[in-house]
Structures are given as C-alpha cells and as structure tokens.
C-alpha positions in Angstrom: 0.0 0.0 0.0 0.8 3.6 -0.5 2.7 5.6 2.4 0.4 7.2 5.1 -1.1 10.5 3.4 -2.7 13.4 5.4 -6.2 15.6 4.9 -6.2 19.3 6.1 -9.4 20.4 8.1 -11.0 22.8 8.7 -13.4 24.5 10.9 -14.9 26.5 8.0 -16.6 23.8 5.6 -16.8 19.8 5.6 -14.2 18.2 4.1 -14.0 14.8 2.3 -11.5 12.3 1.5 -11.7 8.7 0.2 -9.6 6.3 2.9 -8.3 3.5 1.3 -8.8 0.3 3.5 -5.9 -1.2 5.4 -4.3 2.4 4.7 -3.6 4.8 7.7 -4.3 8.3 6.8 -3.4 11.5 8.7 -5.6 14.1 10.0 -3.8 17.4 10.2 -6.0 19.0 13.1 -3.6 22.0 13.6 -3.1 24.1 10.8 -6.5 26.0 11.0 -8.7 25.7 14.4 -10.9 28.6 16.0 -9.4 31.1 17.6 -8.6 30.8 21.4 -8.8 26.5 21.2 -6.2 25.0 22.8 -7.5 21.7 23.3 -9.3 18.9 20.8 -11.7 16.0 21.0 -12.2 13.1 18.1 -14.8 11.3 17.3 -16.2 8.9 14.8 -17.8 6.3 12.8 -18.4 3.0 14.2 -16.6 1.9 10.8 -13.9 4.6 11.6 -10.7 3.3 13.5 -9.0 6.2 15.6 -5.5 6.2 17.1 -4.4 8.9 18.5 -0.1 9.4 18.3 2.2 10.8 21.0 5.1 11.1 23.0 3.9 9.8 26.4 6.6 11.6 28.0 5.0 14.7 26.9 1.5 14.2 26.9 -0.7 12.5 29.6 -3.8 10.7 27.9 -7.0 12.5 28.7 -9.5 11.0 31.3 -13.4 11.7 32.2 -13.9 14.8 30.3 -10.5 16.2 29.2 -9.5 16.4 25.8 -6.2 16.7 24.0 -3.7 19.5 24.0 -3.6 21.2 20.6 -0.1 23.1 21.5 1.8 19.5 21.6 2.7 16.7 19.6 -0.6 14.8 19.1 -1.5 13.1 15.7 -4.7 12.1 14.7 -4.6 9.1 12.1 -7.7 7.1 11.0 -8.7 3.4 9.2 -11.2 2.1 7.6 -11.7 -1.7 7.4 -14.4 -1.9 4.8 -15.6 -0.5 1.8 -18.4 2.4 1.7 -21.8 1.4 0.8 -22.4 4.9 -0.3 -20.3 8.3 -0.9 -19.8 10.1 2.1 -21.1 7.3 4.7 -18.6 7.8 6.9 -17.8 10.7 9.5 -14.8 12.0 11.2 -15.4 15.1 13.7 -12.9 17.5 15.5 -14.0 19.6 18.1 -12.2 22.7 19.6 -12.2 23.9 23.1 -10.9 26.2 24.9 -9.8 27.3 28.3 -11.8 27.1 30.5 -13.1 24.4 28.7 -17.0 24.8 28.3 -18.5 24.7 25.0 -17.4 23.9 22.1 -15.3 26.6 19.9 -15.8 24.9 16.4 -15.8 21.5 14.6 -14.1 20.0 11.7 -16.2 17.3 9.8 -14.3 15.2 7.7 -16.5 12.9 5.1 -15.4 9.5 4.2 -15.8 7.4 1.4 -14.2 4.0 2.1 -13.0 2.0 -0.9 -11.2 -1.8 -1.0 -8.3 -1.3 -3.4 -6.2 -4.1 -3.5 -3.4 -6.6 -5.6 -3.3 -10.1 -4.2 -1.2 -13.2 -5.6 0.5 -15.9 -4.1 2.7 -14.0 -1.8 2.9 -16.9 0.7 3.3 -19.5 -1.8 0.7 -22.1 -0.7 -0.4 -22.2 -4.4 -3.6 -20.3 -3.6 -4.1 -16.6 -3.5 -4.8 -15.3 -0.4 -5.1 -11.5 0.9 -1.7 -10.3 2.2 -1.5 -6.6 3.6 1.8 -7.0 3.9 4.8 -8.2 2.5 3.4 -7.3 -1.3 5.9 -5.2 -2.5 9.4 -6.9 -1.5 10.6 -10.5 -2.5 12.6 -12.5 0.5 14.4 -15.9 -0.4 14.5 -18.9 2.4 11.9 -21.5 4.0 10.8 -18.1 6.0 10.7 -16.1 2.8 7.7 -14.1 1.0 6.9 -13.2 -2.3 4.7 -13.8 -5.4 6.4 -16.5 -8.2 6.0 -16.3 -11.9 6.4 -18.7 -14.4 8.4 -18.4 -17.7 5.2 -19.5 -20.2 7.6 -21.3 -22.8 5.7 -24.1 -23.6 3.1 -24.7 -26.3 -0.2 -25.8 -24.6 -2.4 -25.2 -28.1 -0.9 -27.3 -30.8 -2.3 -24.7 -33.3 0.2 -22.2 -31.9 3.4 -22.3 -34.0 5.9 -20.8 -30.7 5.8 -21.2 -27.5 3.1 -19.5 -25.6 4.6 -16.3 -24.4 5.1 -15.2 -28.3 1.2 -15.0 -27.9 -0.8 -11.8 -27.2 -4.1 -13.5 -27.1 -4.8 -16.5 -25.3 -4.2 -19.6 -27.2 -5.4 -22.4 -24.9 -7.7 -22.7 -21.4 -4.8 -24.7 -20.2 -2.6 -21.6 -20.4 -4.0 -19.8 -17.7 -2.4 -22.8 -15.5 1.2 -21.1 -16.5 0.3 -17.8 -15.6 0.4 -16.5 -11.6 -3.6 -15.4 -10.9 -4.3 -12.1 -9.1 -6.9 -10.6 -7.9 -8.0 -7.1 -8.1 -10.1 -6.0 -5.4 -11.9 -2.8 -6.4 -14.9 -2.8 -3.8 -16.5 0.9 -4.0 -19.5 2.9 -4.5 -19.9 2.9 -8.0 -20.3 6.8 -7.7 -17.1 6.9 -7.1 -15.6 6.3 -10.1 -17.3 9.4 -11.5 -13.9 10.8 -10.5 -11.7 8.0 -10.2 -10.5 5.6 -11.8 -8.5 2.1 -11.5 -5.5 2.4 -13.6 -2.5 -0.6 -13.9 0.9 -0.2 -14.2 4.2 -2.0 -14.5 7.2 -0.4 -15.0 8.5 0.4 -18.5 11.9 -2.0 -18.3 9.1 -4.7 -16.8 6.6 -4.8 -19.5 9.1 -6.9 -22.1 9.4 -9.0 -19.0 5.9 -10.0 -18.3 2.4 -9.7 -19.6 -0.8 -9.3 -17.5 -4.4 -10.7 -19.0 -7.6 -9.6 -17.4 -10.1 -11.7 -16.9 -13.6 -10.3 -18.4 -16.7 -13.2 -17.8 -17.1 -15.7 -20.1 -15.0 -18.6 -20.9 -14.1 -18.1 -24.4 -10.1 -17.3 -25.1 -11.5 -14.1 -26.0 -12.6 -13.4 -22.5 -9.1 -13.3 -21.9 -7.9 -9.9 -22.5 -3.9 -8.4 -23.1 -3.6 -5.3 -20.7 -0.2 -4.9 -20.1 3.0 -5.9 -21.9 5.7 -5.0 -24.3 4.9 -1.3 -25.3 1.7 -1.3 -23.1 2.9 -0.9 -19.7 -0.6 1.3 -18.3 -4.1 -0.1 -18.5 -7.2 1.6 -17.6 -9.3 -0.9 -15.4 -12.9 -1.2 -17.1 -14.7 -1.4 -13.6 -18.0 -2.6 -14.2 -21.3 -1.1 -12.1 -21.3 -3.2 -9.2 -18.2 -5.3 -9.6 -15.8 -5.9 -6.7 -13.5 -8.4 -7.8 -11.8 -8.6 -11.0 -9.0 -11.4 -12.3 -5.6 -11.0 -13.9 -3.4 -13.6 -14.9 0.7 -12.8 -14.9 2.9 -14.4 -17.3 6.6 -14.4 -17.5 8.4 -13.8 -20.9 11.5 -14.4 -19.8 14.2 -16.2 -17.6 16.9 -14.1 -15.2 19.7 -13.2 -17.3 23.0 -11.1 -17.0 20.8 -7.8 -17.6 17.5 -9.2 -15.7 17.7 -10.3 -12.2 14.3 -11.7 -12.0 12.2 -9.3 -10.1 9.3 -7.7 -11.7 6.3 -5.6 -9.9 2.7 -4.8 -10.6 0.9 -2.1 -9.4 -2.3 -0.9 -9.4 -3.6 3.1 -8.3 -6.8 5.0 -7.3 -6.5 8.2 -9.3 -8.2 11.4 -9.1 -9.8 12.7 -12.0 -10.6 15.8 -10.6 -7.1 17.1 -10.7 -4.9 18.5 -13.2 -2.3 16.7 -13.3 -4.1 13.5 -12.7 -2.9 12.4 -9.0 -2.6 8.8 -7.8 -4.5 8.6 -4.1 -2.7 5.3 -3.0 -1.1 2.4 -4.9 -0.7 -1.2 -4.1 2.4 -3.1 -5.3 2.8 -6.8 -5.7 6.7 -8.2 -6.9 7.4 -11.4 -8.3 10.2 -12.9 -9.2 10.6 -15.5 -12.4 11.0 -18.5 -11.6 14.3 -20.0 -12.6 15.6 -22.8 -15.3 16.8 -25.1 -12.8 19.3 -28.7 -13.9 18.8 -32.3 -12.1 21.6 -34.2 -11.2 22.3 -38.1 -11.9 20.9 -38.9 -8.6 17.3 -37.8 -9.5 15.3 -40.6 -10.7 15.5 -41.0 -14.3 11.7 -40.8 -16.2 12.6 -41.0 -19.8 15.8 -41.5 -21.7 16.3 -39.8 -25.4 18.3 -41.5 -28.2 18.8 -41.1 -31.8 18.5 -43.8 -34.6 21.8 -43.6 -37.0 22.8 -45.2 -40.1 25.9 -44.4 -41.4 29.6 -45.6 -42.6 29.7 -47.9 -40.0 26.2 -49.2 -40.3 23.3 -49.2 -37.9 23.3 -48.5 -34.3 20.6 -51.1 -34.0 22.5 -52.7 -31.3 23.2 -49.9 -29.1 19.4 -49.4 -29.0 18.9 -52.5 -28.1 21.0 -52.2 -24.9 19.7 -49.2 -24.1 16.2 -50.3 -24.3 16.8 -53.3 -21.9 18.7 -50.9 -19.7 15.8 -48.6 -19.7 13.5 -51.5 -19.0 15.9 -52.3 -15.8 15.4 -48.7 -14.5 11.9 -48.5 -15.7 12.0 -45.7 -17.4 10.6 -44.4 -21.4 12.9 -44.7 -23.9 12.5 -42.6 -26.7 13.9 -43.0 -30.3 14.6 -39.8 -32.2 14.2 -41.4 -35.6 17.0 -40.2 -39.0 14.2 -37.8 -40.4 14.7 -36.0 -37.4 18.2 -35.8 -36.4 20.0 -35.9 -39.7 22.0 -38.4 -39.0 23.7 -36.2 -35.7 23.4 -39.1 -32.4 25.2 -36.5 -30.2 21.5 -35.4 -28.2 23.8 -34.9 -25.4 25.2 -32.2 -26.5 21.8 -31.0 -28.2 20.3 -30.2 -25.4 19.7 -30.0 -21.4 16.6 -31.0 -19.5 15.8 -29.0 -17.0 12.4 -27.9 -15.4 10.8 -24.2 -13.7 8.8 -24.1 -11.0 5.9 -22.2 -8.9 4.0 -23.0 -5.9 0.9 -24.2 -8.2 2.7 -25.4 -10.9 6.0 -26.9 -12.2 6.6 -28.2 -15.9 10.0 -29.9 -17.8 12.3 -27.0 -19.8 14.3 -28.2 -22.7 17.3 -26.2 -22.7 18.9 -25.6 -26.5 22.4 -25.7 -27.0 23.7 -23.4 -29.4 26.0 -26.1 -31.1 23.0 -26.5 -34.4 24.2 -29.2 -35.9 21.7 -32.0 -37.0 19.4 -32.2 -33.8 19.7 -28.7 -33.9 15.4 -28.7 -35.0 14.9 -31.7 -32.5 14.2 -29.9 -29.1 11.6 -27.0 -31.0 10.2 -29.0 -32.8 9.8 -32.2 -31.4 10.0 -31.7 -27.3 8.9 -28.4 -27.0 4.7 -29.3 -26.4 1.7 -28.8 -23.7 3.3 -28.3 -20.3 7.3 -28.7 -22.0 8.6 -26.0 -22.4 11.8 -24.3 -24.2 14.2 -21.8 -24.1 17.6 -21.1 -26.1 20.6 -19.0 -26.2 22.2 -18.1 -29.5 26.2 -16.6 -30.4 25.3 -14.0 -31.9 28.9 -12.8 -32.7 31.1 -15.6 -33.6 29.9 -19.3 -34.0 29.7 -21.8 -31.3 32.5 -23.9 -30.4 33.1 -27.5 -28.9 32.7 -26.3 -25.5 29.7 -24.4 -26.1 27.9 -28.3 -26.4 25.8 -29.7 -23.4 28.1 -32.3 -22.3 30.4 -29.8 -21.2 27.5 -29.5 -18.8 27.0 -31.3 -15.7 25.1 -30.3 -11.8 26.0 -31.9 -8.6 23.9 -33.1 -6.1 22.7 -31.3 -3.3 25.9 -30.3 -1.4 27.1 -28.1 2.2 30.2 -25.9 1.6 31.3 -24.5 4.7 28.6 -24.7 5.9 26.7 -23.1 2.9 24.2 -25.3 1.9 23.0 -25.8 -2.0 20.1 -28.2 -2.1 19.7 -28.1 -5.5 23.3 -28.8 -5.9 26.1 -26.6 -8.2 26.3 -26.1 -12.0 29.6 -27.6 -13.7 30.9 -26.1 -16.5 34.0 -26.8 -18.5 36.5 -24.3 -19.8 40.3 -23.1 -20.0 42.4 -22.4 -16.8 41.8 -19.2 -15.1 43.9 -15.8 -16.8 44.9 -18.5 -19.5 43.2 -17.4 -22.7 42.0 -21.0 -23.5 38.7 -22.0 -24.3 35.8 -21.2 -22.7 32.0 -21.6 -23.0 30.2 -18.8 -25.0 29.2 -15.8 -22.3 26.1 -16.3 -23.5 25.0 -19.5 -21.9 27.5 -18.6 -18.6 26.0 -15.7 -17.9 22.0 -17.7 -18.2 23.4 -20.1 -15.8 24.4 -18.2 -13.4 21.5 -15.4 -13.3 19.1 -18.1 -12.2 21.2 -18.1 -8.8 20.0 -21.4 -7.4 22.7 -23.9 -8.5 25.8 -21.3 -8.6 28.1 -22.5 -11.1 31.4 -23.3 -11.1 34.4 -23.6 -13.8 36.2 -26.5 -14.0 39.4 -27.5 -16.2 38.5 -29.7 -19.3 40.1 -27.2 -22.1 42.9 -29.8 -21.8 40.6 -32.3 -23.6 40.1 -32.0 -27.5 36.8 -32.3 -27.2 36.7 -30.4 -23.8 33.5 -31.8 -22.0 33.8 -32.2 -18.4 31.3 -35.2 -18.7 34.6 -36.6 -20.1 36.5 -36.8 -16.7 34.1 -36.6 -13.8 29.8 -37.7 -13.7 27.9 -38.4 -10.0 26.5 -41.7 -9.3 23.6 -42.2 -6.4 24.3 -44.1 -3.5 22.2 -45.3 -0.6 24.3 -44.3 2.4 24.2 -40.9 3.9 26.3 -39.3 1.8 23.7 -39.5 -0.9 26.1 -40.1 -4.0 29.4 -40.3 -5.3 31.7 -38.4 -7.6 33.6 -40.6 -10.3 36.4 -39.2 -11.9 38.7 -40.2 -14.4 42.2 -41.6 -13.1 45.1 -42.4 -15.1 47.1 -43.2 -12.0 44.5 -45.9 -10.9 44.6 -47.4 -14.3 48.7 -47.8 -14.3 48.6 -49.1 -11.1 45.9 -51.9 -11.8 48.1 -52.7 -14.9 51.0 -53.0 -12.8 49.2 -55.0 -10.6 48.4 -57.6 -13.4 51.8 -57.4 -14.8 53.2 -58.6 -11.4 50.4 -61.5 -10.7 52.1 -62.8 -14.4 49.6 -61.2 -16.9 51.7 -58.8 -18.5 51.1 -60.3 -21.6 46.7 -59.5 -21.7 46.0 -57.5 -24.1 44.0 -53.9 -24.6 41.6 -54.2 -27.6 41.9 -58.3 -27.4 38.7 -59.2 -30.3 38.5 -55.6 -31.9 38.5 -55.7 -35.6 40.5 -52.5 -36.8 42.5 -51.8 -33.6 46.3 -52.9 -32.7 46.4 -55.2 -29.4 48.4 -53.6 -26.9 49.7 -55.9 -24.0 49.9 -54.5 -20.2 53.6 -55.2 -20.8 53.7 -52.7 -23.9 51.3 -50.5 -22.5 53.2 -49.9 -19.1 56.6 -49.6 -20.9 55.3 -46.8 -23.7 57.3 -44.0 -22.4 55.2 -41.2 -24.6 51.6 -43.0 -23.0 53.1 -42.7 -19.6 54.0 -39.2 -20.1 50.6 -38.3 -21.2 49.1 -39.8 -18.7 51.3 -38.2 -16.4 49.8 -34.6 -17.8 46.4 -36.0 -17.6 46.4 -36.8 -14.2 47.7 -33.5 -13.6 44.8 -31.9 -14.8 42.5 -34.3 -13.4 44.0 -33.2 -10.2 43.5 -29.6 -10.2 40.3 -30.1 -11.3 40.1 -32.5 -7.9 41.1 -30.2 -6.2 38.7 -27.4 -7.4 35.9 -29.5 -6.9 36.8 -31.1 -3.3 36.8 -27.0 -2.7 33.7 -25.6 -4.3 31.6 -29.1 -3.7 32.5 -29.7 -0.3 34.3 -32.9 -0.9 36.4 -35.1 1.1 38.5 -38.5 -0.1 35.5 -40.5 0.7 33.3 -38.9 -1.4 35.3 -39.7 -4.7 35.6 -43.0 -6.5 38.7 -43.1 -8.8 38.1 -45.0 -12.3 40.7 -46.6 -14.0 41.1 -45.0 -17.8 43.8 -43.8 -20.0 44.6 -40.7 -22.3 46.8 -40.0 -25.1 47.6 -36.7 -26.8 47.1 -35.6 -30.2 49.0 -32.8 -30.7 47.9 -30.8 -27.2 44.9 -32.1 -26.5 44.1 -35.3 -24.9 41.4 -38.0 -26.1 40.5 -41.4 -24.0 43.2 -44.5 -25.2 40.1 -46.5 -24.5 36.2 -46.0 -24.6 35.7 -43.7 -21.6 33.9 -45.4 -18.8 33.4 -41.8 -17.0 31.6 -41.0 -19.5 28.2 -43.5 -18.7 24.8 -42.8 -18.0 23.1 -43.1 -14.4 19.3 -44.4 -14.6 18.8 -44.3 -10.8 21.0 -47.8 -9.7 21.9 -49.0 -13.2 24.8 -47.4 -15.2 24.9 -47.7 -18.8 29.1 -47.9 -18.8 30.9 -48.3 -22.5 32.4 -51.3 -22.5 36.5 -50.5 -22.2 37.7 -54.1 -23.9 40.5 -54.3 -21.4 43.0 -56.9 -21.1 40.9 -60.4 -20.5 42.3 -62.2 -17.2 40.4 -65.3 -16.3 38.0 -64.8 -18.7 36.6 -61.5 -17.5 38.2 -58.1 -18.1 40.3 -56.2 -15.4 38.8 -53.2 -16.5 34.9 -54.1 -16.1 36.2 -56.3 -12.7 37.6 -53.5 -11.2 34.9 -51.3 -11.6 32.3 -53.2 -10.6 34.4 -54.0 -7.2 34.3 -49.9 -6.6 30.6 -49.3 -7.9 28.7 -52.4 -6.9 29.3 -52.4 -3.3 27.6 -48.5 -3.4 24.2 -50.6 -4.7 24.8 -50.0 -7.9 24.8 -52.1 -10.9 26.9 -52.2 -13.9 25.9 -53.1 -17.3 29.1 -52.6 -19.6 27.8 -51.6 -23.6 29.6 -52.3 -26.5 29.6 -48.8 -28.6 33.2 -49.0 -29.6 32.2 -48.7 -33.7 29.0 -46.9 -33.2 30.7 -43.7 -31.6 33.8 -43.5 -34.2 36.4 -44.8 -32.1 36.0 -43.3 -28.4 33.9 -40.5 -29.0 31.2 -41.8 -26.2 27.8 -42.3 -27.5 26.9 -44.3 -24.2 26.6 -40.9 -22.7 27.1 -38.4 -25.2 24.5 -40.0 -27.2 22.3 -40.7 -24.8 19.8 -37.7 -22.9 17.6 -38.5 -19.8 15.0 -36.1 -18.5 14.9 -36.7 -14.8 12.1 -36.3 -12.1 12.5 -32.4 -10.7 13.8 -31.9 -7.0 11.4 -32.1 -4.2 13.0 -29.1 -2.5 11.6 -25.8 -3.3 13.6 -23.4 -5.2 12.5 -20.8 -3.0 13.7 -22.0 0.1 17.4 -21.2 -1.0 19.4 -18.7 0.2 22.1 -17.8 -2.6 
C-alpha cells in the first residue's frame, strides 16, 4: 500500500477524503482551528478506527472529560476496514475547546468514502491466493521467505500455436492460464465513485518486455481473456463494471533471469483522481514477483525417460546400441524414446543438443528443454519435437562468432545437493567446462555462462576440461547415487588408478593381456607394452595433472572429502595438445537411478573376465549400484562416447523448493 497520506481540516466547511482500506491516513488537526482553542476531542464512525499518536513523555492521555492538548505533539490518524456502501457514509469530527473548557469553539467534519483497493497473488506461496497486507511489494528468499512466483510461459499448450506461448498476445489455450500466476483485483466501491476516479495498472517500462498481464472479463471463451499490459503497453485503464468488486488477472513471464535481468518484476495498481490536473494517484498497491528460474537435475534424481537417436551411417546401424539401451531402460523403468534419421539428420550426439531441466511455482511446475547453441543436425529436435503442452523451451544463440566444442551440453553437468562450509546448496552446483583461469583457452560462450548463473540457485562453477580435445567435463568426472548418507558419489577419471591396476596384473604374471583383445580395426596392446610406452606414460602423467587440479577445485567448491570420490581406472593420449580417451571412456556412462549404462573398455581379459569391467564393478557395486558394460566401440567413431554423449535423460525435478534457497 501507498505511504500514510494526510487531509487538512478545517473549521470553516466539511471536508471529504476517500480512505483506502488497510491504509492509515493522517488528520492534520492544527493548521486551521478557532481562535482561542487550545484543546481537541475526536470522534467517529463505528466503521472509523481512531488512534491517537504521541510522546507519552509529553503528553498525559486525557480521562473523564478532558481532551487533548492542541499546543503538543498529538497526531490524529484514521482506518477504515471496509468498503463504503455509499459516498460520504462515513464521519470524522474534530472539536475545539478552549480554556476554561465549556462549550465547544468549532468542529471540523471530515466525510469519508471507504474503498477496498487491493493486488493479491500468491505471496505466501501455498499455491492459492490469499489477501496479504503485507509483505506485497518486496521479495525474501529462504523457508521463512515471502513473495509472489512467476512462471516463464515457454511451452506450447495449443498445438495450433506455431511458438511457445509467451510469443502470444491472445490467449491460445484454457490450459494456459495454468502457467500464468492469478491475481486478484479488489476494487470494492461505491460505484459513484468512479465518477472521478479511476482504476489504472501499471508495470514499470523496463518490466513490461518482462511479463504480460491478462484480465479476466466473464465468459470462458479465449477471447474473454484480455492483453492489458505488456511490451509497449505498460498502463491499462481498469474497465470497472457497475457493481463489480473483484476482477481477475493472470501474470505471465516472458523471460528467464539473465546477466541484464535479475528476475524481479512488480505490478501495481492506483486510485487516481480525475478531478485534478495533473491526474494524481491517491494510494497504490504493489505486488513483486520474481521469475521462476531454469533449474538442472543431477544423476541422482530418478530417471523418467531416456532420449536416443536412430543412426545409419559408414559404419552401419546402431541397431545394437538401441537395443542395450532399451533393456537398460526397462531395468530402471524408465521411457525410452527414439529420435528417428528424419529428425536428427543423422547427428546421435542429443547430449550435447540439449539440457533437460524444469521451472517451477507453488501451483505449478513443468519440464524445460534447454537448446544448446551447437545446431548441428538435432539442432530442429528440441523445438520441434519436445517443446509441447506443459514442455517447455528456451535457447541461447552466439550472436557474434559461431559456437564452439565447448559451447555443447556435455560440457555441462550439476551436482547433487551439497554443504560448503557450511553453505548449503540443495539443488546442488552447475559444472561447467573451460580453459584455466587468466589463461586465454577455451571457454563456454558468455552467453550460456551468464544464463546459468542469473538463475542463482545452483551457482556455477568452472572447472578444467580445455585440456581435452573435445573439452567436456562429462569426459573426466559424472555423480552416481548411493544409498548411504552421503547420498552419492563423484567418479572421476584416473590415469594413475589405471597404471597401477596394470602394474598390478603385470606382477600376478599377466603382462602379456592385451587392450583391444577381439576388436576388428584396432592394434592389441599388452599390459607389458602399454606400461613400458614412455610417450603413453607421459601423457598420462599430464592428464592426471589436470585431473588433479580439477580435484582439487571441486573437493573445494563441492564440499568434498576423499570418501566422497571413486577413482576410475582409464587412460589418455595426446594428439597434438589435447588429450582424447586411449580406450572408450567409462566416465563417460549414463546413471538411470541404480543401473549405469558404462561403454564397455575391452580391457586386457584375465580369467576370462576383463580387469577393467572387474575392477569397476568391485568400486561401484558395493555402493548398490549395478553395472551393465555396452559395447559402442564402432557406433561412436572410435571413443567418441555415444553411451553418454548420445544418450539424454529427463529426470524427475527436485522435491525441494527453489524458493527456500538462500544464494
């Protein structure tokens, strides 16, 4: 509500003012009294609240028949709690005495007209809205926090509509309204009042290409359903009806935080006087919201669907990596979903395509497909395709120069909830990769770093993988779940482990097991070669180096001890100054709840099992987790990792409330 305003009496002629209910307003009772008062008396209205303001240090209240000094400190401010049924039903009366006191000197009549003028929306987040007097115009984060929520509306409910819904200045399905924040407009009066009044709306000009407000008008056709503010239309002029007291708006967001948007947005509505020249606002009410964010899910959230693309190309058809994906799918029962060749042009990296994610409000929360800017083949996949009723969409394009590898999805990763120092992050941290810091390397695009970061609920941070040529972090690192109290694991890559496990196998006399044993098109390599290969040692040497400051980094920023990290075994060799995996990359898996999809590494065979697969399911397995190793050595072009990279799982959304964070 608008600050506390005052009226100037007078003993000369009635006055009249229209008191806002819920609003204090200020009787000046000093500036023009009779001659010779020098005491007052107040009275009122039964529907009239009185309280009378001053220093008791210097004022004794007045008993029996006294009244109150006029010569000290003693404010007069009055209330109303409901609405006028008529103009001028209400009475405020001053009387002047003076000394002795007798009768009385003069009286001041003050006429009121009470009028219910109110915003209300979800401010206490129960998913209903309730009537809030307070707490409207200011947005508090935590479990003790206030404030109205919007949702982005960037998914397609009508499949008419050709965009997403927020492109749309008219309502384009009933279901919309379900994506919108409802408010209510209280506008309880004497209709004779807005002879020289009026309702007007207003958002403020860098707010209206944020949001867009739709007003409610009767029937239930879309056309009901009326654009009053927006881009370019940040006034409105309320069409009060005779007789109506409540009208509905519906708030939509148009757009997610960004590095020039932090996510707060206000609505306002005023009682103006028409009488006046300029036109002057009596009181405003103010209700902020803040958009709702684009929040990521971890590994450890419960898988609900996994995505996949259909290929066919020089190496033939991925038919059988399907296959295993479908019966791992079934294991974690969870959709799979086959992105047939029409669709993704023969490009299986939806990894890198795309991010699921999902936004969220107290009385509604929907999946977000989050568009790389990579555009290759999938590049029409998540617009066309995913974006639907209640999925929605949103992008970030390089303008300037094109993307690069780093600017692909599985250079993105989220861990699970963590405490740093006591900081907590329930919705975990944001992982991206790029260069070292000050070092000029490569980075992802601005673009995308600075969207991740304005949401403020999973606070990235930058790791090391610019020493990879492809430069993913889902390369080195990835978070499995775990049913002890820890919650989960982080896996990360480790050269070291993998020399030492060779080692280990040379010494119990099977130096002579071979990498690659059964692989058409790829030289054997014994344990004995592999371990005396001065150049492989060396560049695993390097890569555990950078493996290691990236440990290091993230036992820091995630909170990490030791304990909490699982070292796999798995190799690297440079070409030219980037590294790439010697063999398929078992990092680089994907988690459906207790079963990993893991590429299969072809390791050295020792008693008819491989060393590789046997070691890792001695680390993994005792965490409750199962292993299912899958052959996609040809299918991803010799390491490239289409167990993970081409593989995409939409996951079930947190059960802790965005809101409740404190960044």
């Amino acid at each position: 509500m608008a600050q506390q305003r005052a009226v100037r009496l007078s003993p000369k002629k009635p006055s009249y003012a229209v008191c806002a209910v819920g609003v204090e307003t200020h009787l000046d009772v000093h500036s023009d009294v009779p001659e010779g008062a020098e005491n007052f008396g107040v009275s009122g209205s039964s529907g009239v609240k009185i309280f009378m303001v001053y220093d008791p240090a210097r004022v004794t209240e007045p008993t029996g028949r006294a009244h109150w000094p006029l010569d000290a400190s003693v404010d007069v401010v009055i209330s109303v709690d409901a609405a006028s049924k008529a103009l001028n039903d209400l009475k405020v009366k001053i009387s002047y005495f003076g000394q002795p006191v007798g009768r009385a000197l003069g009286h001041s009549v003050l006429y009121l007209t009470g009028a219910d003028i109110s915003l209300d929306a979800d401010t206490g987040r129960t998913g209903k809205v309730e009537r809030s007097p307070g707490h409207k115009e200011s947005w508090r984060w935590g479990p003790e926090g206030y404030g109205a929520i919007l949702l982005v509306n960037c998914d397609r409910d009508s499949l008419r509509s050709t965009g997403t819904d927020l492109t749309n200045t008219q309502l384009a399905s009933q279901d919309d309204l379900q994506d919108m924040s409802p408010v209510v407009l209280t506008c309880d009066a004497p209709d004779a009042l807005f002879d020289s009044y009026k309702l007007v709306l207003n958002v403020p000009l860098s707010d209206s290409k944020r949001m867009r407000v739709f007003c409610a008008r009767g029937g239930n056709s879309l056309l009901d359903y009326e654009q009053v503010l927006g881009p370019q239309h940040p006034s409105y002029e309320v069409a009060r009806q005779p007789g109506e007291r409540r009208i509905q708006l519906y708030v939509e967001g148009l757009s997610f935080p960004d590095a020039n948007f932090l996510g707060l947005v206000s609505l306002s509505v005023s009682l103006v006087d028409t009488k006046t020249l300029p036109e002057v606002p009596l009181f405003t009410d103010t209700v902020a919201f803040r958009v709702a964010p684009w929040i990521m899910t971890p590994n450890t959230q419960p898988p609900l669907e996994v995505y996949v693309c259909s290929v066919l190309d020089s190496h033939g058809s991925n038919a059988k990596f399907l296959s295993d994906m479908s019966d791992l799918a079934l294991k974690a029962s969870c959709k799979l979903m086959v992105c047939p060749r029409v669709e993704n042009r023969n490009d299986r990296w939806i990894q890198d395509e795309m991010e699921f994610g999902y936004t969220e409000a107290p009385h509604k929360a929907f999946p977000v497909v989050f568009d790389s800017p990579r555009n290759r083949g999938l590049k029409d996949l998540p617009y066309k395709r995913i974006l639907g009723p209640d999925f929605g969409y949103v992008t970030r394009e390089i303008q300037v120069a094109g993307a690069s590898g780093l600017d692909s999805f599985g250079n993105l990763d989220v861990s699970p909830p963590v405490v740093v120092e006591g900081k907590e992050y329930p919705l975990g941290r944001i992982l991206i990769g790029s260069c070292l810091p000050r070092s000029g390397g490569r980075r992802m695009a601005n673009v995308v770093r600075d969207f991740l970061g304005a949401q403020q609920v999973q606070a990235p941070v930058e790791v090391y993988s610019d020493w990879l040529s492809v430069g993913h972090v889902d390369e080195f690192l990835s978070f499995v779940p775990t049913s002890d109290q820890k919650g989960f694991r982080l896996l990360l890559a480790s050269p070291s482990a993998c020399l030492k496990l060779f080692q280990e196998k040379k010494e119990e006399g099977y130096g002579e097991a071979a990498q690659f044993d059964g692989l058409e098109h790829q030289v054997k390599r014994s344990i004995n070669e592999m371990l005396a290969d001065r150049r492989l040692r060396d560049d695993n040497l390097y890569a555990q180096r950078c493996i290691d400051w990236n440990r290091k980094v993230l036992k820091r920023e995630l909170g990490l001890t030791e304990q909490d990290i699982v070292d796999i075994p798995q190799l690297f060799s440079l070409n030219g100054a980037y590294a790439e995996a010697f063999f398929p990359d078992m990092v680089n898996m994907v988690v459906l709840g207790r079963h990993l999809g893991i590429p299969k590494p072809f390791g050295p065979i020792i008693n008819g099992g491989c060393c590789l697969e046997e070691k890792v399911r001695s680390l993994l397995e005792p965490l409750g987790l199962r292993c299912v190793f899958i052959d996609d050595y040809l299918s991803y072009h010799k390491l490239l990792g289409e167990v993970h990279c081409g593989t995409n799982v939409r996951r079930k959304p947190f059960p802790f409330k965005w809101w409740h964070v404190v960044p």
